[in-house]
Each structure stands twice: as C-alpha cells, then as structure tokens.
N, C-alpha and C positions, 0 to 999 in steps of 0.2 A: 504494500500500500504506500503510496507519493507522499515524504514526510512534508508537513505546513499545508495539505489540502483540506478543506473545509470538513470532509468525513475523516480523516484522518484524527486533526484537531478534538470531533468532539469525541471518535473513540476515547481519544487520553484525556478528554474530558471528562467522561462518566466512567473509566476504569476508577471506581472509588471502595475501598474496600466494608462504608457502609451497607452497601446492598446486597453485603453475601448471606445468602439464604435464603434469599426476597423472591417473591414471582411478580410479574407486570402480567395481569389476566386482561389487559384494553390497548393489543395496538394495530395500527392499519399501515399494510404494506400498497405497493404499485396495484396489488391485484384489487382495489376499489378505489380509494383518495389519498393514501400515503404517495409519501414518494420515495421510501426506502425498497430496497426489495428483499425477500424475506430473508437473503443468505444477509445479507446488510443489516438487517435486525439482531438476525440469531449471534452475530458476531459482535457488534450492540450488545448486545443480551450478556456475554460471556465474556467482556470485556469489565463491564460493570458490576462482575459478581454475582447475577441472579444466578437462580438454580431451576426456574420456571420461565415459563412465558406461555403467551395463547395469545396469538395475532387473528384478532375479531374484525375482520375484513366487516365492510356491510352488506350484506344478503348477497355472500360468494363463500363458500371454503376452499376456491382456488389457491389459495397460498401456503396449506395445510402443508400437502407435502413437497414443496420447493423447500421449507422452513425444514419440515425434519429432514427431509435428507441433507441441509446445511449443518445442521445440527448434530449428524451421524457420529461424528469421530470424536464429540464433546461429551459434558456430561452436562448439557444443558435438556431440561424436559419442556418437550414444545405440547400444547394441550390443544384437544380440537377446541377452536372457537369461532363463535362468528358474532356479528350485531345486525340481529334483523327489525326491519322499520315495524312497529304494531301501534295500534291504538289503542287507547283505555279512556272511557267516558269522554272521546272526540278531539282529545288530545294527544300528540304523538308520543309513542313511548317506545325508546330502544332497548331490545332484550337483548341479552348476554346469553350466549348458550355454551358449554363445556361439553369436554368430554364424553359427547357422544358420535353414534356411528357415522363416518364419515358419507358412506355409503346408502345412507338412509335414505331409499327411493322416494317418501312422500317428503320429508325434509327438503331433498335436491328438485322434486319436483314446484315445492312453494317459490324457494328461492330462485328458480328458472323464472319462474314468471312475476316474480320482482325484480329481477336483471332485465329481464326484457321491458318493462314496463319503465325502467330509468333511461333506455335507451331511448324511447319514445317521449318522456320526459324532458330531455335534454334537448333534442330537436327541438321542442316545441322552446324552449326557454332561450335557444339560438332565436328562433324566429322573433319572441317577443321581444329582444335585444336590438332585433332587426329594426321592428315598427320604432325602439329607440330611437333609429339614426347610427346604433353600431351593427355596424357591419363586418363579419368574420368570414377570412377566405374559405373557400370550399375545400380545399388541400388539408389546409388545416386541421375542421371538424372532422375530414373524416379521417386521418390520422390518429387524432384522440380517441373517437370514439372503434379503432382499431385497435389502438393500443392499450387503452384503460380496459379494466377487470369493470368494474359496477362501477357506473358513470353517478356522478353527484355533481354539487353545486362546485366543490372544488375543483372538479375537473375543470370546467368551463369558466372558473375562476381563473385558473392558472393561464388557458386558452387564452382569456382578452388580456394577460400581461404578455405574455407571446407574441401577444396580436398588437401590442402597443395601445391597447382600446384605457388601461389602466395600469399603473406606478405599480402596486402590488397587487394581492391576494386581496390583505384588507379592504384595499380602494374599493376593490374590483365589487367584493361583498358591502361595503358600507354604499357604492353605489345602484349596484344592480342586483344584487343575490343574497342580502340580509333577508330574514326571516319574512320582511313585509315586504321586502323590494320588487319594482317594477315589473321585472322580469322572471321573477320563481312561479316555479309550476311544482303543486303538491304531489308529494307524491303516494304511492299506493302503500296505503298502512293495514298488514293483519291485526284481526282481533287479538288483542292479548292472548284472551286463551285459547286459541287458536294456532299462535305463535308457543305458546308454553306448552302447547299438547303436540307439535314437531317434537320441539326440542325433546322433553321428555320423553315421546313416542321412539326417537331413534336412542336412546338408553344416557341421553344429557343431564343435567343441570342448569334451569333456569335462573337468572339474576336481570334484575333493575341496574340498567348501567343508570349513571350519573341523576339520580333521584333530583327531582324538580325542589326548586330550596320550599317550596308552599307545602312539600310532602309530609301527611302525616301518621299518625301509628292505624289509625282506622283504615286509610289507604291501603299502606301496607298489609294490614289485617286480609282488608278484601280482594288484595292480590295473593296474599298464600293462600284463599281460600281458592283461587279459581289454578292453582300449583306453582306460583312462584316459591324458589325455594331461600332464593338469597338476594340480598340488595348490595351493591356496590357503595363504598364507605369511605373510599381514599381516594381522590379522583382533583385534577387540577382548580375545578373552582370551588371545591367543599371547601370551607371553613372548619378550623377545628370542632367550634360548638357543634358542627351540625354533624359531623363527624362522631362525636362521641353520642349523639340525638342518635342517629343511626344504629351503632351497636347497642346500644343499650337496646330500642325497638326491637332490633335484629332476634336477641337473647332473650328479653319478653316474649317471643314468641316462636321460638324455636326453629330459626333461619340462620343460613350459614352468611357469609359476608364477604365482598369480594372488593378486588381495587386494582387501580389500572391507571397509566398514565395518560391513556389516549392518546398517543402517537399518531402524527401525521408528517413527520420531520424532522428535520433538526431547529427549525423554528416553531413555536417559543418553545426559551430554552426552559420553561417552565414543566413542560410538557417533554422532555426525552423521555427515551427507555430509562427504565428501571425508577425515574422520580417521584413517580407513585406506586404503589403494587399493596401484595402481602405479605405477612411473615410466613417463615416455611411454617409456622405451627397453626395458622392461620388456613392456611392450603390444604394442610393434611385432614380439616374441621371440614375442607367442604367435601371432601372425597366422598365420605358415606352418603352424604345427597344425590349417588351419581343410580340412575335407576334403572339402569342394564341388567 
C-alpha cells in the first residue's frame, strides 16, 4: 500500500489498540453507498483491532462474501449482515439483520425487488434534477448505475460532484437530496414485520439500527412484540444519555443490543470502522438470538 495516500493514512489512523475485541455490526461497502470495498474494510477492520464486523450493505448481501474471503487468512469474523428499508406506523425504519442464511430464497427474493425498485428510483430522481435545470450526462448515469451495488441518494450524490452540478456530497444533499429536497423520490419500505419475519425466516437476528432520538420503551415494546430482537445502542449521532436510555430498555425487556459505526468512508472521521461497535462480550449476548 502507497505510504502518505489518503487510505493509507487512515489505516494508521485507526490501527488503535482501543478497539481490540470490539465488533463494528453497521458498515456499507461499494456494493450499495460506501465507497470502500469490502477487502478495504476487512483490512480496516484488522488494522484497528476489531475481532468482528458485518458490513450491512442496504437491501444487497453482495458484499458478504468479497469480505470473507478478504478476510480468509485473518482472524477477523465477518457476520452476515444487511440494512433493509421497512416501515413502522408510516415512518421509515432501517433493520439490521445478522447472521442469517445467506442463501435464503425469500430473503434474496424481497431484497431483488428492493434493488430493482432503487434503480427505478434513481432515474426518476435524475429526471426531477433534470426539470431542476441540472442536467447529468448520459455516460455518466449509466456508468453508476452499472457500477453501484443498490443505488441511493449517495450515489447520485456523488454523480452531481462528478458532474460539477455541486462542491461536495453535503452541497449536493443540502441542495437537492436532503430528506425534503427537491428532487428525492421515496423509496419502497417493507412492513417491519415483514422485514423481521425474512430476516428471522432465513435463521437471523433482527435489530433497530440507529433508533429515532423520539424513540421510546413502549415502541420498543411493540417492536419485540411483532420479533424484533435487538436495538442498536452505539451509533454516530446517539448521545450518551440516550445510549445508556437504550440498554437499560434493551434489559427491561429482554433484547440483545447492537452498535455500529455506519460507515460510508473515510469521511467523517466520526464515522470510520471500528469508532463505534460492541464489546466482544456484548456480541457473544447477541449470538443466542440467532434463530437457525
């Protein structure tokens, strides 16, 4: 690896011998909005001392085994994971799934037709850009959308700085592709339980990535009731209060807990591998949840 190059640097940046033990259960490689690729992670990953990982693409487990077999000649454990889009009471909610069968015909079958359904997504969100006044070459889109795993707002993010349409990522989202922006096109959300009866169904583990800060124990309640098993507890914009809110709920009510940096890069540096996760003891708590 080229010493003083940008991936270089932050290897020896996050080789920190804090994180030995630790697993990162939340990160996204090239194969949906990362822009790592998953041997670029796992090295990542093993650089910085974890002992786990689960790179939770959104609604793809194409990255699954690029990673392990990056991972082959380590003793780093890569865990199936994914992040699929679901809804709970009309509002969007991303599930975390573990450990289950990769291979899971109705599983691969849901998230096929959430892959396809981003693609058609993304068109349409070129076009609204279009009626903008920005316009993106034709080379371009279809290159992205060749080359991206499960197309998002990132992708098309990245596209208009590419495309000189905008300065960065941020601009790009603060002008065209924030949550309310001009040009976003929703996208196709499973029923929660729906999505938790995949994951489950193929022998997984359900978790609440990044719980909404308005989230509360009754919520929670009526998500274990319908088979979530765990909620995500350590995560870039938690706050410690809401963090320690979290396990305690978690423990009221007899769910495991999970954490994750949510990786998408090497920016922000809030956000690398390994800056958030769990403890190895913390991991080994969520194992018996696994329903295989």
């Amino acid at each position: 690896m080229p010493a003083g190059q940008p991936f270089t640097l932050l290897c020896q940046k996050l080789a920190r011998p804090r994180t030995r033990g630790r697993a990162d259960l939340h990160i996204h490689s090239t194969y949906s909005d990362g822009t790592y690729t998953p041997g670029q992670i796992v090295e990542l990953a093993c650089r910085s001392g974890l002992s786990a990982i689960a790179i939770t693409d959104h609604d793809t487990t194409a990255g699954l085994r690029p990673s392990q077999e990056a991972a082959r000649d380590s003793s780093l454990e890569v865990i199936a994971g994914v992040e699929i889009t679901a809804e709970y009471h009309g509002q969007e909610l991303h599930l975390l799934g573990y450990f289950f069968r990769a291979d899971d015909t109705a599983l691969q079958a849901a998230l096929s037709t959430l892959q396809a359904d981003r693609v058609g997504r993304f068109h349409e969100m070129v076009a609204r850009l279009r009626l903008l006044g920005v316009h993106l070459p034709d080379e371009m889109i279809a290159s992205t959308v060749t080359a991206a795993g499960t197309l998002g707002r990132r992708n098309l993010a990245v596209l208009l700085v590419r495309a000189g349409k905008a300065a960065t990522v941020s601009e790009a989202f603060q002008r065209f592709l924030g949550d309310r922006g001009p040009a976003v096109v929703p996208k196709r959300r499973l029923p929660v339980g729906e999505a938790i009866g995949l994951v489950r169904g193929a022998g997984g583990v359900a978790a609440w990535a990044h719980p909404t800060y308005d989230c509360t124990k009754v919520t929670l309640d009526e998500l274990r009731d319908v088979g979530m098993q765990a909620i995500e507890v350590d995560f870039p914009s938690c706050r410690p209060s809401q963090s320690r809110q979290l396990r305690a709920w978690a423990a009221e009510l007899g769910m495991a807990i999970s954490g994750g940096s949510d990786c998408h890069g090497p920016e922000p540096a809030g956000r690398g591998v390994g800056i958030h996760g769990v403890t190895a003891a913390e991991l080994t708590a969520l194992r018996p949840f696994v329903t295989g």
